[in-house]
N, C-alpha and C positions, 0 to 999 in steps of 0.2 A: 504494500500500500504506500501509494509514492505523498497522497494527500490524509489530511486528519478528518475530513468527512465525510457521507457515502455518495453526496451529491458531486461533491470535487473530484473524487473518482470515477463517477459514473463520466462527467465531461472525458476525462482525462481517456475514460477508454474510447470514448465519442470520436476524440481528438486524433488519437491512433489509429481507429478504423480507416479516417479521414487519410492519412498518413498512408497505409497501406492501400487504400484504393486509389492510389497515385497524388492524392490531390495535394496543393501546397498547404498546410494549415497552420496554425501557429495559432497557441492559448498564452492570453494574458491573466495571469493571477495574484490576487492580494501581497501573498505571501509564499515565494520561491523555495522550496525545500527539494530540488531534484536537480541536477548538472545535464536534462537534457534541455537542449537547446532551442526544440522548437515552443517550450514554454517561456514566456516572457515576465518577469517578474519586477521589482524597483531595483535599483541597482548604488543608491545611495545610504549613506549608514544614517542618517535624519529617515530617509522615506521607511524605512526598514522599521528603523525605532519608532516612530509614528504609528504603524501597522500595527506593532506589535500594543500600544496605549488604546489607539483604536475604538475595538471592541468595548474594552472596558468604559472610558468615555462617553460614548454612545449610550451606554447601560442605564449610568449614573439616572438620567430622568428615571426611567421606568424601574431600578430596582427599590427606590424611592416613592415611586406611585402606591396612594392608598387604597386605591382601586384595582390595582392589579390581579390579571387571573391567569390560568393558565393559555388562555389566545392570547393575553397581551405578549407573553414570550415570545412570542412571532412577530412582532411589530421591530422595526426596524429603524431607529429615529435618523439615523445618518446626519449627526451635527458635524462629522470630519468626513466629507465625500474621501472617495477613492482615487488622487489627486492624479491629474495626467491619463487619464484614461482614455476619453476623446484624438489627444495628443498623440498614445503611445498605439490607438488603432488608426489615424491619419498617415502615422510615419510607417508601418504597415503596408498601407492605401489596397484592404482585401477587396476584392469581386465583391463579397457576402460578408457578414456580421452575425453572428451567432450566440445570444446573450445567453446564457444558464444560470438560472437561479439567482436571478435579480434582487438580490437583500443583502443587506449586513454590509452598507456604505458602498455598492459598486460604484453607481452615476453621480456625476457631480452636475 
């Protein structure tokens, strides 16, 4: 397991299939834990460290919420978007666009 959760790898095997059926593909992801190449991850030690605060960050409203239930865990407040993302699929510049699993700070 190259990713820490079942949807990261579900992309990831998505991504390979992609790969093996000749096609160019290339995954951008939050947070880079693998040396292959055709996934794209941040490459500075601020955007790194940022990623890793994040999550956490993000939380603070809703672990805090009085109202909270078990769906609000699903809610996604993204106060620290996923910086450069726009940027880092322009320099890219795919055919197609392929979002997965749209939460937890991707779009800014």
């Amino acid at each position: 397991m190259i990713f820490s959760s079942g949807a990261a790898n579900a992309t990831y095997r998505l991504h390979n299939a992609l790969l093996e059926a000749g096609i160019d593909s290339r995954m951008i992801v939050q947070s880079k834990k693998s040396d292959d190449y055709t996934v794209i991850g941040h490459n500075s030690k601020i955007e790194k460290f940022i990623n890793i605060l994040r999550p956490e960050l993000d939380w603070l409203p809703v672990k805090f919420y009085k109202h909270r239930t078990a769906t609000l865990w699903r809610f996604s407040p993204s106060y620290l978007p996923f910086s450069n993302i726009i940027k880092k699929i322009n320099e890219i510049n795919p055919d197609i666009v392929h979002l997965n699993w749209v939460e937890g700070d991707l779009l800014e």
